[in-house]
N, C-alpha and C positions, 0 to 999 in steps of 0.2 A: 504493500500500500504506500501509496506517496503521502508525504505530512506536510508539505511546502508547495505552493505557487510561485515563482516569481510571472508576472505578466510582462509584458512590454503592452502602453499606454495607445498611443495613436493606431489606429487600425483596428486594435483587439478589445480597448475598454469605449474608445469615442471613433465616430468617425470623421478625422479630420485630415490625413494624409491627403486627400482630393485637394482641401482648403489651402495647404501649406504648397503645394505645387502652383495652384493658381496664383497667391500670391508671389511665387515667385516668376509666374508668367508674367502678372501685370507688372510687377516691378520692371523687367526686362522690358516689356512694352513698351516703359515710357524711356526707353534709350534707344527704341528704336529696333530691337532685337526677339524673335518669334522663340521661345522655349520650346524645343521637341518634347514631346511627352513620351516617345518611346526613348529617345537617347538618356533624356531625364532617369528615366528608370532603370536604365542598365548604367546613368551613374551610381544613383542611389547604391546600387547591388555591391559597388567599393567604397561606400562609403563617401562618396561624393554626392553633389547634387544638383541646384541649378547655378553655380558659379563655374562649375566644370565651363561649360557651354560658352558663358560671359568672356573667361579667360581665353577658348579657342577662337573666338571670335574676335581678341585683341582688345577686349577692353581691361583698361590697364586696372592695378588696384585699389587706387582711390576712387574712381568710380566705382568699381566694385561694393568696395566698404560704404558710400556713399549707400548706394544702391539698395545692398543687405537691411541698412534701417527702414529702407522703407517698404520693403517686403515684409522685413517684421510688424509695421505699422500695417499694413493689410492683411496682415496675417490674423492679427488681433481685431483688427475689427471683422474677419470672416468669424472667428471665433466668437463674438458678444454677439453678432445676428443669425449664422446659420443654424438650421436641426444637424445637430454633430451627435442626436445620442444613436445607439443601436440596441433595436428591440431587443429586450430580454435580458440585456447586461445584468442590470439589479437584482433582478429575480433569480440570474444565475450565480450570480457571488453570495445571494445572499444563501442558499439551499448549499452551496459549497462551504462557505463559513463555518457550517455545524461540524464537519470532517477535518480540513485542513486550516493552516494558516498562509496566510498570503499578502502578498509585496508589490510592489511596481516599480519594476527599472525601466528608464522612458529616457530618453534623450532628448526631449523636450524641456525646453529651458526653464528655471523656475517659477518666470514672469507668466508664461505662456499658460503652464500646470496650474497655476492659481486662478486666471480669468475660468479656464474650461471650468473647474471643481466650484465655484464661488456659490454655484447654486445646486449642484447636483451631489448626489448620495453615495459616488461608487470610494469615497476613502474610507469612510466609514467602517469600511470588513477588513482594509488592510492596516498589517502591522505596522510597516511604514514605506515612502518612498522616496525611491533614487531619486534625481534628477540630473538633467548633466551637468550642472556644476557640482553635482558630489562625487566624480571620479574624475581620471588622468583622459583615461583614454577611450572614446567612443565605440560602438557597435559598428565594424563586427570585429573589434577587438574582445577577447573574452573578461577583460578586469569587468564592467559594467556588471555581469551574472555573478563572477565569482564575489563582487564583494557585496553582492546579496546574500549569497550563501552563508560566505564571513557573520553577516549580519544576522542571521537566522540561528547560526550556529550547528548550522543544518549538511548532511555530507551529500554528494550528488547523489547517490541511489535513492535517498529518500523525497528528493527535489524535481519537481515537473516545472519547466519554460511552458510560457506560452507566447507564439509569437503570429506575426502574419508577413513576415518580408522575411528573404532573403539574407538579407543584410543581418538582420536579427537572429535567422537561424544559425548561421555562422560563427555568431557570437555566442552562442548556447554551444552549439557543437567544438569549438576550441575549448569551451567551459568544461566540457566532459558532463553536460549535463542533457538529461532525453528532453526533448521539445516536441511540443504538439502543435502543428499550422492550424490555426482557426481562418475560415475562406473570407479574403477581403476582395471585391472586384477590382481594386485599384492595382493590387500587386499579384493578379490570376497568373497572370504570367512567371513570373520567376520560378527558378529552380527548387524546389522543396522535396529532393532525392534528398536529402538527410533528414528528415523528416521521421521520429519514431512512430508520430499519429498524424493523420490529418483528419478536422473535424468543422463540420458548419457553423455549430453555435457552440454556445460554452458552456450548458450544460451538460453538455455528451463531457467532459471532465470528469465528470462523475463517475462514471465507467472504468476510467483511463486510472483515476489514484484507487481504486479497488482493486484494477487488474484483470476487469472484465472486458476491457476493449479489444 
């Protein structure tokens, strides 16, 4: 039986990965520049994203940097207006609650993690969360999992990921720890052969820490 969650945030507990692209289309937009959305995502998958693009296309850094604030400024107001919840979340963490305990490592910055929660329920069940300014090194670097783990006090066999990218699995799989894909449309694509489970929603979890999956 598994005793630990860690989740990864965007994709799997809200859906906002859509919002955070756009934003970084419009940003790009207003210099002039069209974001692929299939290149986008096969930056994403190294750990890149929509600056990759910006850089190949010779826009120098300052512009860049310029730039980044104000995709995070769209980003945040996609965040205070769009429906970013996904059916069932609550009612899934909450019926998981009773069995395990659980976490959220999210590379979502701590600004960003605070507007999404301000009004909704899902911290409530967990025991605490990452953010990215609480580690060194990004997804799909493995410190982000493992120093959930650390924090759990918890060894990998007893510990289930949850993730929906690539990028994320990666970071679970250097971790030494099993991950379960939960299905996001935005990242259908990507490779999830390392994948221990793949599952629709997040109540099928339930199955996966008993051993029945």
């Amino acid at each position: 039986m598994k005793r630990y969650i860690l989740f990864d945030h965007d994709g799997v507990l809200v859906d906002t990965e859509f919002w955070y692209y756009k934003a970084g289309e419009r940003a790009l937009a207003d210099i002039g520049l069209t974001l692929d959305e299939d290149q986008y995502l096969r930056d994403m998958n190294q750990g890149l994203g929509t600056w990759a693009q910006a850089r190949a296309a010779g826009i120098d850094e300052q512009a860049i940097s310029r730039q980044r604030e104000v995709r995070n400024d769209y980003y945040q107001e996609y965040l205070r207006t769009e429906a970013i919840e996904i059916e069932g979340v609550v009612e899934a963490l909450a019926e998981l609650s009773k069995y395990v305990r659980m976490a959220i490592v999210t590379t979502a910055k701590r600004v960003d993690f605070e507007i999404i929660h301000e009004r909704r329920q899902i911290r409530q069940f967990m025991d605490f969360v990452l953010v990215r300014e609480d580690y060194r090194h990004a997804k799909p670097h493995p410190e982000p999992y493992l120093t959930g783990l650390r924090r759990f006090g918890a060894t990998k066999e007893e510990t289930l990921i949850v993730e929906d990218s690539s990028r994320g699995l990666n970071s679970a799989a250097a971790a030494g720890i099993d991950c379960a894909i939960v299905y996001n449309d935005f990242t259908r694509t990507h490779d999830f052969s390392q994948a221990r489970y793949r599952i629709k929603t997040l109540i099928e979890l339930k199955d996966i820490i008993f051993n029945l999956a």
